[in-house]
VEXBA-72137 format. One line per 5 residues: number of its first residue (from 1); for each residue x, y, z of N, C-alpha, C, CB. Coordinates in pm, whole numbers, plus 50000, padded with zeros to 5 digits. Glycine has a CB too. Example, Ala and Ser with C-alpha at 12.3 -4.5 7.8 and 13.67 -1.06 7.14 Angstrom:
1> 51319/49431/50780/51230/49550/50780/51320/49670/50780/51131/49553/50905 ~ 51285/49775/50708/51367/49894/50714/51290/50003/50787/51408/49940/50572
END
This chain:
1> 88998/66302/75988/88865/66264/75946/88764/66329/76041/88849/66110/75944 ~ 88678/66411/76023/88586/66422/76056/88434/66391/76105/88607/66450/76022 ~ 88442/66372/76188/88270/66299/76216/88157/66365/76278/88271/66178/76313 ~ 88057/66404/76191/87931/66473/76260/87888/66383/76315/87824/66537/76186 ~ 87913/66405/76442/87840/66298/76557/87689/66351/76603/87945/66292/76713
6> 87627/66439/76517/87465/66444/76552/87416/66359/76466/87386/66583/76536 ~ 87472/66342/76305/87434/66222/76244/87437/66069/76312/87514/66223/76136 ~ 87548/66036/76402/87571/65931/76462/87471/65894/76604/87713/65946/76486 ~ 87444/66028/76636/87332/66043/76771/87202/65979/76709/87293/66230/76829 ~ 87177/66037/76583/87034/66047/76525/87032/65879/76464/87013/66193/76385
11> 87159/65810/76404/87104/65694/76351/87107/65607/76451/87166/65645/76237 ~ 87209/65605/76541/87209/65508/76713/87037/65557/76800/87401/65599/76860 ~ 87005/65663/76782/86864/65673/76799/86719/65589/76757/86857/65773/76756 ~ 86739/65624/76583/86665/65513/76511/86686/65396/76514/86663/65522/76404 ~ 86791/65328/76559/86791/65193/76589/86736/65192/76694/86903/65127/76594
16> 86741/65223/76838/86698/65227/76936/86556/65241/76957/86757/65298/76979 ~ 86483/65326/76840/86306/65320/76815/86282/65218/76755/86230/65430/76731 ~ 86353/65200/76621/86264/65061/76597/86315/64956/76672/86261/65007/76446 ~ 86398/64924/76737/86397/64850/76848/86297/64824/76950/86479/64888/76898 ~ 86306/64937/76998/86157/64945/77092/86015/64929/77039/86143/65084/77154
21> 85984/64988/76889/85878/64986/76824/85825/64775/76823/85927/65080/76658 ~ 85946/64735/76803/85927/64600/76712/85909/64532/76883/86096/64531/76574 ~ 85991/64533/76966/85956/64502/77080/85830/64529/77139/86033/64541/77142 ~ 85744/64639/77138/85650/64658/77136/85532/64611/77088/85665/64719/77123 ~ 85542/64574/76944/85465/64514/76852/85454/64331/76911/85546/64546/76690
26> 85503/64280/76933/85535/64166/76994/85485/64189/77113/85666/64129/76993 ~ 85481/64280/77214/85387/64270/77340/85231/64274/77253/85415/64424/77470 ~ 85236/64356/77146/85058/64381/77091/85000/64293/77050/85022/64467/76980 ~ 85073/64184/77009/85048/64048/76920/85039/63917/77046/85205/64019/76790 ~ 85060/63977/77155/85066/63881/77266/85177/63810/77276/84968/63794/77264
31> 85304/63790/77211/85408/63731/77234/85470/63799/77371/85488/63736/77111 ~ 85446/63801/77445/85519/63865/77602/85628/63840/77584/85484/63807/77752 ~ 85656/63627/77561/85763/63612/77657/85891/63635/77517/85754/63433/77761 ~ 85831/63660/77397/85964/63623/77280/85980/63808/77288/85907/63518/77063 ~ 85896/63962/77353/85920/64060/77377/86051/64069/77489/85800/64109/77403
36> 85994/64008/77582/86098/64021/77718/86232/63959/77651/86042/63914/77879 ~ 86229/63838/77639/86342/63778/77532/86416/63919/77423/86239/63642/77411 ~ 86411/63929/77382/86463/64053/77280/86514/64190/77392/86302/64113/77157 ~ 86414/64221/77443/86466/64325/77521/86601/64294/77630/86342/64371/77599 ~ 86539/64177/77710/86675/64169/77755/86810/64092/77729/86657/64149/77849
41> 86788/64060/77595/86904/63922/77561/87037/64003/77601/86914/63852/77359 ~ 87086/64145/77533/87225/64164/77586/87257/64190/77723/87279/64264/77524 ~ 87118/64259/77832/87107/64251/77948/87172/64115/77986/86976/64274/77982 ~ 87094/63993/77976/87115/63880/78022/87273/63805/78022/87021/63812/77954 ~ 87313/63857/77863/87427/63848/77802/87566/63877/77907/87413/63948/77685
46> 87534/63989/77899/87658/64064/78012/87677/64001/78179/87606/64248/78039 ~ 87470/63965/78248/87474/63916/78355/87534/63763/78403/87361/63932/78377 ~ 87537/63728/78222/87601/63562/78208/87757/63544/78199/87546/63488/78062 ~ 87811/63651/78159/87947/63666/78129/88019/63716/78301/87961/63796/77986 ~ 87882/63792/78393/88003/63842/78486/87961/63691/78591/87983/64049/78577
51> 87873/63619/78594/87876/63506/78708/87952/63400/78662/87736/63448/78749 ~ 87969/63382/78493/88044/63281/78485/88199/63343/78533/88029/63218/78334 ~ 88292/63437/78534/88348/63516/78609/88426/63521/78732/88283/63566/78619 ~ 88279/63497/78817/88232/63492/78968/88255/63397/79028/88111/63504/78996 ~ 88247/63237/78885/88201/63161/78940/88370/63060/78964/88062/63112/78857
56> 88400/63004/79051/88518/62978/79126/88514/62828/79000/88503/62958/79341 ~ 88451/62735/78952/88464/62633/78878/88518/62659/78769/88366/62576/78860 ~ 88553/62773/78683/88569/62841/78544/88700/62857/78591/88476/62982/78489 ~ 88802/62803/78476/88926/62819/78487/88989/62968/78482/88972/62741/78395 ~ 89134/62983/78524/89143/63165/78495/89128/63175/78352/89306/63252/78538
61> 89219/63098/78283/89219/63115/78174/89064/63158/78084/89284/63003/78145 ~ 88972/63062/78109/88829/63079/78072/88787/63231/78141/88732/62940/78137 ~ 88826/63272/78219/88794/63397/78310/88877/63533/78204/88881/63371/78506 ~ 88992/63461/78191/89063/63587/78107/89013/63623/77967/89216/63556/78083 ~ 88927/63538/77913/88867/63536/77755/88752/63623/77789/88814/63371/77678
66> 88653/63545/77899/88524/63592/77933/88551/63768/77946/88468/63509/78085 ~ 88687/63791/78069/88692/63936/78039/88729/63987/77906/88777/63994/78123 ~ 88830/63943/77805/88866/64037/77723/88701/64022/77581/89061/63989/77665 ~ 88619/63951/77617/88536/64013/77560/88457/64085/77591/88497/63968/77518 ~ 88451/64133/77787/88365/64203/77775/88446/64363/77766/88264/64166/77886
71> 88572/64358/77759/88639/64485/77697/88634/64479/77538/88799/64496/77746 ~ 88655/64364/77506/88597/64423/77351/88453/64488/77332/88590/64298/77246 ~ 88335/64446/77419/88205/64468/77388/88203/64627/77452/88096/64346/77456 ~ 88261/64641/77549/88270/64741/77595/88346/64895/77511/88323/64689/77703 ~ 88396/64862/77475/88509/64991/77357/88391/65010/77234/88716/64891/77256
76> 88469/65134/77242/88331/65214/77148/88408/65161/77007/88305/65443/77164 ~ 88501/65144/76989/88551/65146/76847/88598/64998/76824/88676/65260/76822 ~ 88572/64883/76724/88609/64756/76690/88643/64677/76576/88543/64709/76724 ~ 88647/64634/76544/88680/64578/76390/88543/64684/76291/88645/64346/76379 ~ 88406/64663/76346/88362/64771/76274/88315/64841/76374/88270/64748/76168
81> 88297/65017/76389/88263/65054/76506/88107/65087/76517/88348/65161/76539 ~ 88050/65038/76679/87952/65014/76674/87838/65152/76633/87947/64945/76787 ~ 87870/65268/76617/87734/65348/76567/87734/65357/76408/87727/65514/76632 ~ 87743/65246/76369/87709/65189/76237/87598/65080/76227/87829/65132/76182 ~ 87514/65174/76205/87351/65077/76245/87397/64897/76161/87144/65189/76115
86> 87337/64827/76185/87353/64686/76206/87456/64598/76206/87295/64641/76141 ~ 87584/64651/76101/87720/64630/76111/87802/64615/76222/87765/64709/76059 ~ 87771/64744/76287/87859/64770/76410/87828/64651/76509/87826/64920/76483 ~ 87727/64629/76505/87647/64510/76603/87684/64361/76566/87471/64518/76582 ~ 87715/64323/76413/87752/64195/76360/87873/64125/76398/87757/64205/76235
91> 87963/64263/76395/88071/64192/76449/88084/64179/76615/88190/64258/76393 ~ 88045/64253/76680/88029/64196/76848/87960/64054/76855/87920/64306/76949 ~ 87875/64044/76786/87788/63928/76780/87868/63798/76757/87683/63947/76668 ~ 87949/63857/76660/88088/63737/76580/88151/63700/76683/88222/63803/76465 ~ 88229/63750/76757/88326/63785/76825/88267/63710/76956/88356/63944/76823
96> 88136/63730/77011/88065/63680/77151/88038/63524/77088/87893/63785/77208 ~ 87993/63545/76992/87974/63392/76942/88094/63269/76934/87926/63408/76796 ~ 88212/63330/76886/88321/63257/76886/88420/63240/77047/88398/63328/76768 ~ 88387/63373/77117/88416/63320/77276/88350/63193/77311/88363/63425/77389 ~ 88227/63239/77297/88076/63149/77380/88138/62996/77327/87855/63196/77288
101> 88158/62986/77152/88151/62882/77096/88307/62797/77181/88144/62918/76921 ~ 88440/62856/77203/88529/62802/77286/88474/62759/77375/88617/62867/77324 ~ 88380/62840/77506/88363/62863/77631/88300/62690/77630/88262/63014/77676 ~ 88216/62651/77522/88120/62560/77543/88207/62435/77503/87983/62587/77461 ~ 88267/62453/77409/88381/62364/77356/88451/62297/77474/88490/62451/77272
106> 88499/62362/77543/88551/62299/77631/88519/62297/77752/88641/62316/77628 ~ 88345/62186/77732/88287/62171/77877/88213/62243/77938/88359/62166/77956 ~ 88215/62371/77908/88142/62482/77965/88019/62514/77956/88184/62573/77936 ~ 87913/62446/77868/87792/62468/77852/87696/62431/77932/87768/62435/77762 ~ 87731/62332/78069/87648/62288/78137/87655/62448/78291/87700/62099/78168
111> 87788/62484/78298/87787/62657/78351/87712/62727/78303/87897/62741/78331 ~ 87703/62756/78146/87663/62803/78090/87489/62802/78120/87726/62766/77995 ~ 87414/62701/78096/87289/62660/78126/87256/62700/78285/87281/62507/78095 ~ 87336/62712/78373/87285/62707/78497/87326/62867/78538/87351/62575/78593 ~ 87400/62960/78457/87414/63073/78515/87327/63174/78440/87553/63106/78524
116> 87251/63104/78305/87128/63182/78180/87044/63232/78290/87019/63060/78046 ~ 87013/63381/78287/86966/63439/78410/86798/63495/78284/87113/63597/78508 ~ 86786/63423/78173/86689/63494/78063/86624/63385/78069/86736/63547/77909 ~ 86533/63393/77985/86399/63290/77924/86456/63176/77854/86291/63368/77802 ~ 86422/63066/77884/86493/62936/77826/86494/62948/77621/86372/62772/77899
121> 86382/63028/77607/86391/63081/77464/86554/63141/77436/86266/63213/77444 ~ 86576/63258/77527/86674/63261/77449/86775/63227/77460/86690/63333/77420 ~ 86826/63134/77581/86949/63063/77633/86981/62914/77423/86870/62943/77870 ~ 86857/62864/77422/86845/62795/77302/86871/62901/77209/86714/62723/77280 ~ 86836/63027/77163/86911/63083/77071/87061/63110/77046/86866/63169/77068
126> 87112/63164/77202/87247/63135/77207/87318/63050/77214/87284/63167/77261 ~ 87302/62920/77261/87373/62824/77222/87352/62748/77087/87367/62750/77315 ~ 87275/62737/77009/87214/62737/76860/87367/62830/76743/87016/62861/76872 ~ 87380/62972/76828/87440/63083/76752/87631/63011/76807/87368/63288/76828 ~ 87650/63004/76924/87765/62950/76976/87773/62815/76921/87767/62954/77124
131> 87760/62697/76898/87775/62582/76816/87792/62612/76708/87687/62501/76814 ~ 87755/62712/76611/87739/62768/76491/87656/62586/76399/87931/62850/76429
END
């Protein structure tokens, strides 16, 4: 199979503008803090996954999930692969959601709350998305 990967450059691009565009638009409208929120949620995401990790109270077991998702998030290729504009992204989302949703399941959401290194906005979106 063949893949023109300048097509794949160019649409992982356009996501990446209107990303920034719409983030932008939200600083213009005065929403700062729901801009910063968006920009850094997977930032925050990843910084929440390596302290819970870090953190000596989190069982191994809870430690061994936390890593194998961030090797799933990490691999370029997944159930769908990610330079498939919004798809590719749904299922990481699935996948972080149903860790998160264990992680909290059993006890873990009060870690969870105290290691959210983002805007209390979006710590409530993710646990909202993790409870399903």
């Amino acid at each position: 199979m063949f893949v023109d990967w300048s097509w794949v450059a160019l649409g992982a691009g356009a996501v990446l503008v209107a990303w920034a565009i719409f983030v932008l638009f939200l600083v213009f409208i005065g929403r700062r803090e729901d801009a910063r929120a968006l920009a850094g949620f997977i930032p925050d995401c990843l910084v929440l996954v390596g302290r819970l990790i870090a953190d000596a109270r989190v069982s191994r077991s809870r430690k061994l999930i936390l890593l194998g998702l961030l090797g799933y998030l990490a691999l370029p290729f997944d159930l769908v692969p990610d330079f498939i504009p919004v798809a590719g992204q749904l299922d990481d989302v699935l996948i972080a959601s149903l860790v998160l949703r264990r992680f909290i399941r059993s006890g873990g959401e009060p870690l969870l709350r105290e290691h959210w290194p983002g805007p209390e906005s979006s710590l409530h979106v993710l646990l909202r998305v993790a409870r399903g």
